[in-house]
N, C-alpha and C positions, 0 to 999 in steps of 0.2 A: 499264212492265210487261215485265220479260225472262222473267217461265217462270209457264206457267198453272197451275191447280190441277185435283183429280183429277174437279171439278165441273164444268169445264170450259166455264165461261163464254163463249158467242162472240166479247167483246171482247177478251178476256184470250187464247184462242189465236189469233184471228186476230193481236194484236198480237205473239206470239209470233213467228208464222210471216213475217211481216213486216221481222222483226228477221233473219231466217238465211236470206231468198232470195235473195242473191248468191251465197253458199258453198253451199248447201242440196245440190245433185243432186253436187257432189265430196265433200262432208262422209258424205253417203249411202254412195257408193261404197266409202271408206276406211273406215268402221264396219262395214260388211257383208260387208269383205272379199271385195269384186267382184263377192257374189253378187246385190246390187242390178239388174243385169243382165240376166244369165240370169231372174231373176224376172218383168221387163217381157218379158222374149219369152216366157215360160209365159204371160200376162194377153194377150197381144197372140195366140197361138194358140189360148187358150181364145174369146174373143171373137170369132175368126175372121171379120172385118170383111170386108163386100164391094163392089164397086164399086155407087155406088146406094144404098148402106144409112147412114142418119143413126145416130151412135153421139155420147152421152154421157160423156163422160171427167170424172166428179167428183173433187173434190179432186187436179186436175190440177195444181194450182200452177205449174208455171215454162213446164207443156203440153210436156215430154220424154216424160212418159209417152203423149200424144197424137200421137208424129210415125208411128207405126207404122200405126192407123188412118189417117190418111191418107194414106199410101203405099200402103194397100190400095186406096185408091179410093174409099175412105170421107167422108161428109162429119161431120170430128168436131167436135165444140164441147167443149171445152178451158171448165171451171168449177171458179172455186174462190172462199171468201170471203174469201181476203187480197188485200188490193190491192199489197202488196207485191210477193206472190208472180207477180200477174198483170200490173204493171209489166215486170218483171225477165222474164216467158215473153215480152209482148210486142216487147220490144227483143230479144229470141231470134229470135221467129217472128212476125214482123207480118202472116204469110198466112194464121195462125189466127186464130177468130172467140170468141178470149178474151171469156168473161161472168164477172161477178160474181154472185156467188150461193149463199143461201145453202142446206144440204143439206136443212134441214125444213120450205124450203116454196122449192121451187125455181122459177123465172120464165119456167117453159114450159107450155105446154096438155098437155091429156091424149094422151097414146098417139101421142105424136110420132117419139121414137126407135125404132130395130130394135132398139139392146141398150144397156145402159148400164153403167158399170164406175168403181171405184172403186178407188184401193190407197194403201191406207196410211193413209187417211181417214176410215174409219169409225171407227175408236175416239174419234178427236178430235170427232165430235159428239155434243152434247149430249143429244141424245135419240136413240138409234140406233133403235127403234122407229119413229119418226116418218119420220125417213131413208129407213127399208124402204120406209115404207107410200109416199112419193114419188116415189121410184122407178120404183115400180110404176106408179103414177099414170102418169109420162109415155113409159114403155113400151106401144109394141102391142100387140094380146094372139099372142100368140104367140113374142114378143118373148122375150130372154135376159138375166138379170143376173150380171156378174162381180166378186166382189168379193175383192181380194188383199189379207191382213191377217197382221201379224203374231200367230201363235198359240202352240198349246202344244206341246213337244215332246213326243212321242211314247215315247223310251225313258226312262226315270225318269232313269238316273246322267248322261246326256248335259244332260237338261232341269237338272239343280243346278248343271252346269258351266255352261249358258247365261246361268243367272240370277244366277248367279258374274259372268259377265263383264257384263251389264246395267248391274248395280249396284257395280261397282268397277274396271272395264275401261274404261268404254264414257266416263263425267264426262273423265276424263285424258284420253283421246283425242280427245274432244270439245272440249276446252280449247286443243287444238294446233291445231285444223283448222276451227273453227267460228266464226263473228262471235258467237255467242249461247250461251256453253256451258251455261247454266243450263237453255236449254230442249231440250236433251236428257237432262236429267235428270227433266226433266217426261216427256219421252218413252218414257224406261226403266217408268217408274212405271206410266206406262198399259200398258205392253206387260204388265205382271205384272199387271194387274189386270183383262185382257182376257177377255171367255169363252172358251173352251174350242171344239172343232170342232162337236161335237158341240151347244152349247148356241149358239151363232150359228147352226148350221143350224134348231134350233129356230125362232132369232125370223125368220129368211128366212121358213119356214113360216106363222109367226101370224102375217106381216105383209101374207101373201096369195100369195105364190110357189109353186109348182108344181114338181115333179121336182126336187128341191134335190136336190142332194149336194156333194161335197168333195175337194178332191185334195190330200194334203201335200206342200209343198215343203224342201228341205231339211235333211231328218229331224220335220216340222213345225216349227220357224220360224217358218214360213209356211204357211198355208193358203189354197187355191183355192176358195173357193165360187160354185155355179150353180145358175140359176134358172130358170124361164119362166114367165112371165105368162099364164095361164089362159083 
């Protein structure tokens, strides 16, 4: 299996992500044009981790996005369902306490973490609904969820340019620089078929979340959304 579908079977993308965790966080950088980056320090100040406080980092994969949390002082757990992915973070970082697991029905008790955070992740599971309600599950109440996803752009003539390059940019570049180019054309596809800021905030909402709103990044690209557990 090199590139999943828009159904997004668990076996079919974790075997994806499996296949492109060696090159996976340099393949990142070079498609995003360095802005990959700067986005993990907007996720790592939204979260604003503190010495003492247990944070969840889902769909961590290689756990780069996890070394900021614990430089705060944080005790993070770095989770994701590729075993690949968690290989390749563990020969990284053997001082994280890399888990397997997966995002709709995750292997921790209720109201454990102080915040949990996700990026890049949630479109790839298969029930985002489920995901939400989870989350929340093992968040305190009080507790904060950050979730960093690719979104919609915001100015109409920029957002056809973007989706210009999605879909005709992004394969060829991904061919030069990726062990798996196939599955970033899977990739491209979910980004287009993602909801909108406005309609994620939504299911934050119906999935139990409190104070939701939203911050865009990079003319929206990207979107920040936050939460608290009630």
């Amino acid at each position: 299996m090199t590139r999943a579908s828009l159904d997004k079977q668990p076996h079919e993308v974790a075997s994806m992500f499996d296949d492109v965790a060696a090159k996976y966080d340099i393949t990142n950088d070079v498609l995003s044009l360095g802005q990959t980056r700067l986005w993990r320090k907007a996720v790592a100040r939204a979260v604003d981790a503190r010495p003492g406080e247990r944070v969840l980092d889902l769909a961590a994969g290689t756990a780069t996005s996890s070394l900021p949390f614990a430089e705060a002082g944080a005790t993070v757990v770095p989770c994701d369902f590729s075993l690949g992915m968690l290989r390749e973070g563990k020969r990284r970082h053997p001082e994280l306490p890399l888990t397997a697991g997966d995002a709709t029905r995750l292997p921790f008790a209720d109201g454990v973490f102080d915040a949990v955070t996700i990026s890049f992740g949630l479109r790839n599971v298969q029930d985002t609904d489920a995901a939400l309600r989870e989350l929340l599950r093992v968040t305190r109440p009080g507790g904060r969820v950050v979730i960093c996803e690719f979104s919609h752009p915001v100015w109409a003539p920029f957002r056809t340019v973007y989706s210009e390059y999605l879909m005709r940019a992004l394969p060829p570049v991904a061919t030069a620089v990726s062990s798996n180019p196939d599955a970033y054309v899977y990739l491209a596809d979910s980004i287009r078929a993602w909801p909108d800021q406005p309609a994620l905030a939504a299911l934050l909402q119906q999935a139990g979340w409190s104070k939701v709103a939203w911050r865009n990044l990079t003319g929206g690209i990207v979107a920040l959304h936050r939460g608290i557990r009630g």
